[in-house]
N, C-alpha and C positions, 0 to 999 in steps of 0.2 A: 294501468289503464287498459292494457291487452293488448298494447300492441306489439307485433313482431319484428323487435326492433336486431339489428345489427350493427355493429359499432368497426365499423376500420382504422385502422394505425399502422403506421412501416415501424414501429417499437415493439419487440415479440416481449420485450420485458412487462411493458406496459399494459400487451392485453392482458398476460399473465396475472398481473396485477389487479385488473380491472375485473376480469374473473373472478380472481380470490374474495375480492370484494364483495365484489355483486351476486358470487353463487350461482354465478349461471343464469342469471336473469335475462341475459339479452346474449346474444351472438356477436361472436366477435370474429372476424378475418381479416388478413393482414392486406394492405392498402396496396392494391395493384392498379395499373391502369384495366386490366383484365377483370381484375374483380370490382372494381369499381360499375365501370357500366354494368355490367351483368347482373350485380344486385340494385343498382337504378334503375333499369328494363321493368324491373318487378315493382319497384315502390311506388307507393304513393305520395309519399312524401322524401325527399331528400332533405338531409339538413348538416350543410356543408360549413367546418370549426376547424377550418388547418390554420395552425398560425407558425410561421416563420418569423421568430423576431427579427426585427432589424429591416425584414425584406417584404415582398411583394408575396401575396400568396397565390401559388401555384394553380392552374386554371384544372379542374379537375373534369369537366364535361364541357365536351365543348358543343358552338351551336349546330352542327351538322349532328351530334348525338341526340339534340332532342328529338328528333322525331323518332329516336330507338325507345324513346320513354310513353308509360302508359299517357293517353288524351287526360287531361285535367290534371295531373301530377301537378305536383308543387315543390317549388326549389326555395329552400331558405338559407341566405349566405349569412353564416355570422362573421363570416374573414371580409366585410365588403368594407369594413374600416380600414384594410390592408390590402386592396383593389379588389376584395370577390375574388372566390372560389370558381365558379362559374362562368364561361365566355359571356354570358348574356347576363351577367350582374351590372347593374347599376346602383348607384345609390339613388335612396328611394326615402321618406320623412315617415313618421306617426302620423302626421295629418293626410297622408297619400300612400299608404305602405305597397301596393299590389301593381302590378302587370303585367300581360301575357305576352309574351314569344313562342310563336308557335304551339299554342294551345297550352302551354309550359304555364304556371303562373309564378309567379316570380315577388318574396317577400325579400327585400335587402334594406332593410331601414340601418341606417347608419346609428352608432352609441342606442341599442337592442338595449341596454340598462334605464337609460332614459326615461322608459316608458314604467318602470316598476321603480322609480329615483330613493325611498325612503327605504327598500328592501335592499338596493345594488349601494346604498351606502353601507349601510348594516355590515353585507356581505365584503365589502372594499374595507373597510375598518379591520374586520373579524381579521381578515388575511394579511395586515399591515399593520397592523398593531404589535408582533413581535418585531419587526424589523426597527420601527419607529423606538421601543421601548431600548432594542440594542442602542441605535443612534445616539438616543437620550441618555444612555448612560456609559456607555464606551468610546463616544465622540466616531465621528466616519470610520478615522484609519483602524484604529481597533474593530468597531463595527465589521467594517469589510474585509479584514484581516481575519476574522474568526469565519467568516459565514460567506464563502464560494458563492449564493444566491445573493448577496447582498452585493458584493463587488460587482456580481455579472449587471445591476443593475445599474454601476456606475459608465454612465455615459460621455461625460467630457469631465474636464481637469483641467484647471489654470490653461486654459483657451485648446487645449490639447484632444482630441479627438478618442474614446476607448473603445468604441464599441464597433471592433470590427466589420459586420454584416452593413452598417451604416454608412462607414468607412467605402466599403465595397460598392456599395448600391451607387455612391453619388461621387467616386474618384478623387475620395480625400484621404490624404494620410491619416495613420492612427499608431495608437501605443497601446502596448499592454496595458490592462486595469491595476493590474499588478503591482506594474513598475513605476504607479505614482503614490504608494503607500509608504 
């Protein structure tokens, strides 16, 4: 659509990847708090996608930065399902999506698939349908035995807590994913 986009990640693998992909379509730099503002100074649009599973995502501008950003920019949190990326996120509906901080406008509408629901199933199918078809025919423990992403997705176990970062986040013991196979 022409725009001059730039893509940040703290995974050099990833951009590498995202590169190979995409051909050089967009820019990519790796995720500094330095580089961060300084290509938000510039933009017109931000559009902030960190997710840390298990946890809180990391506040990437904070609100004494906006006034470092151009008048009318726009910040769009897709992490505000995981508190915002943004000091000045809120959650915000489809029926009310926008407001301004500081000239800032501000989209954080919570469950962004919502809004497009027969396409973001499609899409949730498409990416869940192997994992589903392992399930169905390997039973879990195999399932998660063969497949590192399947396991990571195991969260509790016979009242047992696995999933680390969760573990963390809220002062409860946990066990390896592993060690209930």
């Amino acid at each position: 659509m022409g725009a001059d986009v730039t893509v940040l990640d703290r995974s050099l693998p990833r951009l590498r990847y995202l590169d190979d992909v995409f051909g050089g379509t967009f820019k990519n730099a790796y995720a500094s708090a330095a580089n961060t503002i300084e290509l938000a100074r510039q933009a017109d649009m931000i559009i902030g996608a960190v997710l840390i599973p298990g946890a809180a995502a990391p506040k990437l501008i904070s609100k004494a930065q906006l006034s470092e950003l151009k008048p009318g920019a726009a910040l769009v949190d897709v992490a505000i399902d995981q508190g915002g990326c943004f000091e000045t996120s809120r959650a915000t509906t489809h029926q009310d999506p926008i407001y301004d901080v500081d000239g800032i406008m501000h989209y954080c509408v919570a469950n962004m698939p919502g809004a497009v629901a027969r396409t973001s199933t499609i899409a949730l199918g498409n990416a869940t349908m192997p994992f589903m078809m392992a399930l169905a025919n390997k039973g879990w423990k195999q399932a998660c035995a063969d497949d590192k992403h399947l396991l990571n997705g195991l969260n509790v176990h016979a009242g047992k807590l696995t999933y680390a970062a969760v573990g963390e986040a809220l002062g409860l013991p946990t066990v390896a994913a592993a060690s209930v196979l």
